[in-house]
C-alpha positions in Angstrom: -25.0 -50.5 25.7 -22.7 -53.8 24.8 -19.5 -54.3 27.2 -17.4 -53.2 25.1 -19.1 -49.7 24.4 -19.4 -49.2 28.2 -15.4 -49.8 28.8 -15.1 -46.1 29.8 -17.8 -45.9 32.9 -16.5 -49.2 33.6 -13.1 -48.2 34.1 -14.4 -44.8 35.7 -16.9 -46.7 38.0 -13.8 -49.4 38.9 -11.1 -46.6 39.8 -12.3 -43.1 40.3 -11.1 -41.9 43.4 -13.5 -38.5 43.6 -11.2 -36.3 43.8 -12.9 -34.0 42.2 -9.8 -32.0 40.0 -12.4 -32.9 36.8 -14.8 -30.5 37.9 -12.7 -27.0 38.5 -14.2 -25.2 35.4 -16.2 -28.1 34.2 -19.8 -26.3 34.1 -21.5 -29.7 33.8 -19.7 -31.7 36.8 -20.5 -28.4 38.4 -24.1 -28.4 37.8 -24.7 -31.6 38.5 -23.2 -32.0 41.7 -21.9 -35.3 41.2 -18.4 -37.0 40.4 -17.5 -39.4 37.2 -18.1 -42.6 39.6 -21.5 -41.8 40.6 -22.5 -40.9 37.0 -20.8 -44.1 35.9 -22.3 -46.1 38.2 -25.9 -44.6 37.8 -25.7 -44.1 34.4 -25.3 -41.0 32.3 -28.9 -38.9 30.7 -28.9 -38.6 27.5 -29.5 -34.8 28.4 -26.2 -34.8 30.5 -24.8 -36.4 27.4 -25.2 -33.4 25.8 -24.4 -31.1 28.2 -20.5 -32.3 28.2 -18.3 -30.1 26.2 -16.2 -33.4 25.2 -13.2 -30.7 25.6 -10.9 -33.7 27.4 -10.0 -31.2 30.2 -11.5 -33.7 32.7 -8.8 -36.4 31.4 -6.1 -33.7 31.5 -6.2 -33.2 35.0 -7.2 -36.4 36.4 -4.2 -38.3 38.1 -5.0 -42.0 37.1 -5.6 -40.5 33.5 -9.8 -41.4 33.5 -11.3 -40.3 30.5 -14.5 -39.2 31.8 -15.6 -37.3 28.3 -15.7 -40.3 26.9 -18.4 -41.8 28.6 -20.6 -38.6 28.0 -19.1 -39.0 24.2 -19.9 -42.8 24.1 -23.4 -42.2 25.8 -24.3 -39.5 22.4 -23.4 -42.4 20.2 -25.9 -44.5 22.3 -28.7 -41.7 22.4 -28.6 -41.6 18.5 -29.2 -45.1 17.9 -31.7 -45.7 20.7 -33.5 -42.5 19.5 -33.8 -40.7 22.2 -32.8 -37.6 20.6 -33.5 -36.8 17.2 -30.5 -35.4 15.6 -32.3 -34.5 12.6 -33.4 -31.3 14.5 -29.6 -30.5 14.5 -29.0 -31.7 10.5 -27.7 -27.8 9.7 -24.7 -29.0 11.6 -23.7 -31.7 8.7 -21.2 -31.4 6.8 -22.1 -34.4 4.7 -25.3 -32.7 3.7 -25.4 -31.1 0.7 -26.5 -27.6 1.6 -25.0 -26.6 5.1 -25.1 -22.9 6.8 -21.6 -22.8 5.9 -22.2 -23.2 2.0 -25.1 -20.5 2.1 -23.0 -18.4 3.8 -20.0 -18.8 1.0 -23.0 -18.8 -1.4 -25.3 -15.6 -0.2 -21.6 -13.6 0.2 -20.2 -14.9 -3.0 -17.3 -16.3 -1.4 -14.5 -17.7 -4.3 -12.0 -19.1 -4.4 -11.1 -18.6 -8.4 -7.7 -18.9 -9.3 -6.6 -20.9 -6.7 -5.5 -24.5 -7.6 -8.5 -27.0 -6.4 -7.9 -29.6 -8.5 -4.8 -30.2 -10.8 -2.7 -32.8 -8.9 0.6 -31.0 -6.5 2.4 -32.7 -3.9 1.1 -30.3 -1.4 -2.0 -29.4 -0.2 -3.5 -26.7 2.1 -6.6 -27.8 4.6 -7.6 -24.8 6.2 -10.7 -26.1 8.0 -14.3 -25.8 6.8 -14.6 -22.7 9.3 -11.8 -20.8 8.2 -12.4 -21.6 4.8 -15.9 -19.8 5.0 -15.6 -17.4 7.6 -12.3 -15.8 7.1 -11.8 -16.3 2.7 -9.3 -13.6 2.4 -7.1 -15.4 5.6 -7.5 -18.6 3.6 -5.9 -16.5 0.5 -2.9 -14.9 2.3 -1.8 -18.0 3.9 -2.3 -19.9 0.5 -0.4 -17.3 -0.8 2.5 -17.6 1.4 2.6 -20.6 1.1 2.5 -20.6 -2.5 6.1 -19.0 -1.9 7.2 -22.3 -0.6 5.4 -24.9 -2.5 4.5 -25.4 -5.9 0.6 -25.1 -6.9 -0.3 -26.4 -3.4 -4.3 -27.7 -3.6 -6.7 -25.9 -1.9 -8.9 -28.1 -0.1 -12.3 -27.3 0.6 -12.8 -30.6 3.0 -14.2 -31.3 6.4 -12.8 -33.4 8.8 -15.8 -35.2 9.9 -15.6 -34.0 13.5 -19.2 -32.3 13.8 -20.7 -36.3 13.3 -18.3 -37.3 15.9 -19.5 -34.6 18.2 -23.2 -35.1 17.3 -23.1 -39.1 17.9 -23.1 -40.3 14.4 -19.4 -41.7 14.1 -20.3 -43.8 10.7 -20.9 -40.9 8.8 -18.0 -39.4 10.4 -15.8 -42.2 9.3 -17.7 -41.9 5.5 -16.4 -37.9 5.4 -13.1 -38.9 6.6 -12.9 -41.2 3.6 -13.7 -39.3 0.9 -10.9 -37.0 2.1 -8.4 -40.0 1.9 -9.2 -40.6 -1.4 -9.3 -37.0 -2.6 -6.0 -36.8 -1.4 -4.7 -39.9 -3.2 -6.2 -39.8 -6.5 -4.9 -35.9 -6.5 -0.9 -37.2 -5.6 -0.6 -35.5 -2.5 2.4 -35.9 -0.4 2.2 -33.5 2.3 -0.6 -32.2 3.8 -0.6 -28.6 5.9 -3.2 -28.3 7.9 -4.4 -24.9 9.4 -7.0 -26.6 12.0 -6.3 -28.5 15.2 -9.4 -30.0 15.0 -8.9 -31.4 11.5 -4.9 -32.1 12.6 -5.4 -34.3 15.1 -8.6 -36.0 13.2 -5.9 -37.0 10.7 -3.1 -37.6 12.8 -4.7 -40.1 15.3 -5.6 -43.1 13.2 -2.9 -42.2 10.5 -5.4 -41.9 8.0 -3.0 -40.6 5.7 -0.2 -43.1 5.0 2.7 -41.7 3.3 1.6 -38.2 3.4 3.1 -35.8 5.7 0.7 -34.0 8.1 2.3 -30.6 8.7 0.8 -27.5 10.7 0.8 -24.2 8.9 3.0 -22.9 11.2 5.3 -25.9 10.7 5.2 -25.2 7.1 5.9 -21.2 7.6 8.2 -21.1 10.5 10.8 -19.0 8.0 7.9 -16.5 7.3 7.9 -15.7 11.0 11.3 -14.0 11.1 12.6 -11.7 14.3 10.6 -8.7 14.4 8.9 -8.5 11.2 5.9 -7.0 12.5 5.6 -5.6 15.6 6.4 -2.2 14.6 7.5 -1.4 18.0 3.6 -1.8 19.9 2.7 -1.9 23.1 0.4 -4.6 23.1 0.4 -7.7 24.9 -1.0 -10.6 23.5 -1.9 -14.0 25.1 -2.9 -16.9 23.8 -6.1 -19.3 24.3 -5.6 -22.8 23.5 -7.7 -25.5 21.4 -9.3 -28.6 22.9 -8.1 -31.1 21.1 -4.4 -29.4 21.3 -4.3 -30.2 25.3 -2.7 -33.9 25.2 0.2 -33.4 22.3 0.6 -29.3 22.4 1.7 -29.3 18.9 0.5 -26.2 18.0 0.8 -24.5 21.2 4.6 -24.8 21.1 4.8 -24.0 17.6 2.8 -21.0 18.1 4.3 -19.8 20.9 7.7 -19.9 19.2 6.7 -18.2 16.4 5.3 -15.4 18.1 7.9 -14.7 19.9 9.8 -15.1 16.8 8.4 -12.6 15.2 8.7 -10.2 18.2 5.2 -10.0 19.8 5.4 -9.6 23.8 3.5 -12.6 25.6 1.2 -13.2 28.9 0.1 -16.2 30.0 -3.5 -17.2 31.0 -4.5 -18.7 34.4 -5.5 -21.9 32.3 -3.3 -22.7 29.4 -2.0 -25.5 27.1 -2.9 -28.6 28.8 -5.7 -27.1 31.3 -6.7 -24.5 29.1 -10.5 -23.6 28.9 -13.0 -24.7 26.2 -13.8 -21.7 24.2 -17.8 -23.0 24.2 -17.7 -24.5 20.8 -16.4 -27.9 21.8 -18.7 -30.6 21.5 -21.2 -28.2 19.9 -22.2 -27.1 23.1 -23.5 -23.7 21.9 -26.2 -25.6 20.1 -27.4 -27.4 23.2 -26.1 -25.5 26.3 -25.8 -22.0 25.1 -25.4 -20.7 28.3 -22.7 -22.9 29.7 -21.3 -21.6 25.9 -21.3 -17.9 26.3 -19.8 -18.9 30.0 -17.0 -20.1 28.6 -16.1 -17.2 26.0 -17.1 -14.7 29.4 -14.0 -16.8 31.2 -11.7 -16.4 28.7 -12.2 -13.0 28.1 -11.8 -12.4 32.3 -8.6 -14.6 32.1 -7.1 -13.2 29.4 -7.5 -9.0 30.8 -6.6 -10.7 34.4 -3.3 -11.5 32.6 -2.7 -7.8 31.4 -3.0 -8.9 27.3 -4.9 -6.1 25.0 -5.6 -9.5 22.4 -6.5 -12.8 23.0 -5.4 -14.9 20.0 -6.7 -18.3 19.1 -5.2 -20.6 16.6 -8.3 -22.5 16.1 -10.3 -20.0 13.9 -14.2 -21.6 16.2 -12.3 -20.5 18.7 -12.1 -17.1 17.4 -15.5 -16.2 15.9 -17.0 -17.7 19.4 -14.8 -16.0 21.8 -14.4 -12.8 20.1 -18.5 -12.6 19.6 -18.5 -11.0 22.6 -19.7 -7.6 23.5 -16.9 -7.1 26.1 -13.8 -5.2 24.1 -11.6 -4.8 27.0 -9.7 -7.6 24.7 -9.5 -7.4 21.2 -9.6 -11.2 19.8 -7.7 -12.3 16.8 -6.7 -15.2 14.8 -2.5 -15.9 15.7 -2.5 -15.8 11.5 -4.0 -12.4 11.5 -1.4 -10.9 13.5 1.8 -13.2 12.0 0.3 -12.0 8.3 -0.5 -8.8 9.0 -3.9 -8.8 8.0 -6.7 -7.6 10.0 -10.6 -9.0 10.6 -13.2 -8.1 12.5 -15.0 -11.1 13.9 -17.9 -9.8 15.3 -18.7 -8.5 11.9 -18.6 -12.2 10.7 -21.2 -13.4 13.1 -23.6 -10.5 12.3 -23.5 -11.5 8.4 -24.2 -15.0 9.4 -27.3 -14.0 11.6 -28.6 -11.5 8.8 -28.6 -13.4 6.0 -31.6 -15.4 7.8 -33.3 -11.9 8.0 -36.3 -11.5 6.3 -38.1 -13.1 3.3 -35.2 -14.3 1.0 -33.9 -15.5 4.4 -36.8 -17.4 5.0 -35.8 -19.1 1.9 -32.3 -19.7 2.7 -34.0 -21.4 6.2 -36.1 -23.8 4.4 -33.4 -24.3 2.0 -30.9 -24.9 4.9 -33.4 -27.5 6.0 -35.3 -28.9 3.8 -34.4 -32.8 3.1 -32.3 -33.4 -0.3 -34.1 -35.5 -2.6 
C-alpha cells in the first residue's frame, strides 16, 4: 500500500494503547488473539480482512477514537487490486450488475410496483433501500402510501446506494452507483429526499452528495403519523430495539425511533448493547458471505440480549437487519420491522428467506443460478 492508503495502521500502530475495549463482542479481535497495534504493525491478512464486520463498534468504544475497521476496510480495497481474492466469485452481491439475486427474486415473485410514480418529475422522493424494496414490496407500498398523504406524487426509487462495492473492496464502482443516483435525482427535480435505510442515509449524507436536496428519514418525514396511542390496542408486549451499524456515531434514527415509539404508545426495554455500542446484526460488511458463523453468532446474541431484557419483539429499523436476525429458529422473540409495528402491517420474515432459498430449488432454479451468474455480454 502507498502512505497515504496506510494512514489508518499508521495512526493505530503510533497510538494504540491495548486496551483492549475494541474486542468485547468483536468475534474477529476475539479469534485472533491480538490487539489493533500488533495487527497494524504486522500487517493485516487478506483473510482477516474479510473476517472484520466493518460495523465501527471498535471505533465507538475506543477512547483516543482509533478507527481500527478501517484498516481491515482499507486492507479489502488492497486485496482486490493486488488480486489476492477474486471478488468475481462474490459478483451476485453487485448491485451494478445487471441481473442480481435481488432482481430475480422481484422477478420469479412478480414483485411490482405499477401505479406508483417512478418517473414523472416531484419534489419528493422515497428511497426505501434495495432490500426493503425487494423483500418487504407491500411495506414499501404502505409507507409510500402514507407518505403520499403528505407529499405530492413522491418518486419511488428503485436505487442502491452503492454500499455492497464499498464493503466488497471495489470503492470505484461504488462511487459510479452513487452517481447515477445523483443524477437521477437531478434530472427528475427532486428536492427532498426520504430515505427509509440507514445504510443508504448516511451513504448520502456523509459526502453531501446531494446539494440542495433535503435528506430526510422516513420517520422524520412521518413523525405526525405516529400519534399517542394509535396502535397499541392496549398489549402487553414489550418491544426493544436493535440498532444499525452505521447509525452508532450520529444516532439519528435511533432517537427518532425511539421517540416515535413511544409516541405512539409502545412500552420499551433496553438491550445490554444499544445505540452507540450496539451489536452488528451479522450482515455488516457482508460477513454472512465470508464468516457465516461469526454471522449467525451475532443474530444468536441479539436474540439472548433482547429476551435477557424482558421484550416479546426485537425491532430493527434497518430492514438487513431484520431478515438476518429474525432468520432465526429461536421464537422466544418475535422480530419485526419498527415500520411494521408503527403501520400496522404484519410480515413474516422467516417466510422471506425461505422464498429466497427455494427459488434456487430445482431445475428452473438451476436456470436462475446460471442466470444469476453468468457474465452479461
Amino acid at each position: 500500500m502507498v502512505e497515504k492508503d496506510r494512514k489508518w495502521a499508521m495512526e493505530i500502530g503510533q497510538r494504540c494503547v491495548e486496551c483492549g475495549n475494541c474486542a468485547e463482542s468483536c468475534r474477529l479481535l476475539t479469534d485472533l488473539k491480538k490487539c489493533p497495534k500488533t495487527l497494524a504493525l504486522r500487517g493485516i491478512s487478506w483473510q482477516e480482512a474479510y473476517g472484520c464486520a466493518l460495523c465501527g463498534k471498535c471505533e465507538a468504544v475506543c477512547n483516543l477514537g482509533l478507527s481500527p475497521f478501517r484498516m481491515f476496510e482499507q486492507r479489502r480495497v488492497e486485496a482486490v487490486k493486488n488480486k489476492e481474492i477474486d471478488v468475481n466469485e462474490y459478483r451476485y452481491l453487485f448491485p451494478d450488475r445487471p441481473v442480481t439475486v435481488m432482481s430475480l427474486f422481484r422477478e420469479f415473485y412478480g414483485i411490482d410496483y405499477a401505479g406508483l410514480n417512478m418517473s414523472v418529475p416531484s419534489e419528493t422522493a422515497f428511497l426505501p433501500g434495495c432490500t426493503m424494496f425487494t423483500y418487504s414490496p407491500e411495506l414499501t407500498k404502505k409507507v409510500y402510501a402514507a407518505l403520499a398523504k403528505d407529499y405530492r406524487n413522491p418518486i419511488l426509487l428503485d436505487d442502491c446506494c452503492g454500499l455492497p462495492m464499498y464493503q466488497i473492496g471495489l470503492p470505484a464502482r461504488g462511487d459510479k452507483i452513487k452517481e447515477r443516483l445523483k443524477t437521477k435525482v437531478t434530472d427528475l427535480g427532486v428536492k427532498r429526499l426520504i430515505v427509509a435505510c440507514p445504510n443508504c442515509y448516511y451513504q448520502l449524507k456523509k459526502e453531501n452528495l446531494f446539494r440542495g436536496v433535503e435528506l430526510v428519514t422516513v420517520y422524520e418525514a412521518l413523525h405526525n403519523y405516529f400519534v399517542p396511542n394509535r396502535a397499541s390496542n392496549g398489549s402487553s408486549e414489550i418491544y426493544t430495539v436493535h440498532d444499525s451499524c452505521p447509525d452508532r456515531f450520529e444516532g439519528i434514527f435511533a432517537q427518532q425511533v425511539r421517540a416515535a415509539l413511544e409516541q405512539a404508545g409502545y412500552p420499551l426495554a433496553e438491550m445490554k448493547h444499544n445505540r452507540q455500542n450496539s451489536i452488528c446484526c451479522g450482515s455488516s460488511g457482508q460477513l454472512e458471505h465470508f464468516r457465516p458463523e461469526w454471522s449467525k453468532e451475532h443474530h444468536l446474541q441479539n436474540l439472548d440480549e433482547a429476551a435477557a431484557a424482558g421484550a416479546d419483539v426485537l425491532l430493527a429499523y434497518c430492514q438487513a437487519c431484520v431478515l438476518n436476525i429474525g432468520d432465526v429458529a429461536d421464537r422466544r422473540v418475535k422480530v419485526k420491522h419498527v415500520l411494521n409495528l408503527l403501520l400496522e402491517f404484519e410480515e413474516d420474515y422467516k417466510e422471506i428467506k425461505q422464498m429466497a432459498s427455494e427459488m434456487f430449488l430445482g431445475e428452473q432454479g438451476f436456470d436462475l443460478y446460471i442466470k444469476l451468474l453468468e457474465e452479461p455480454v
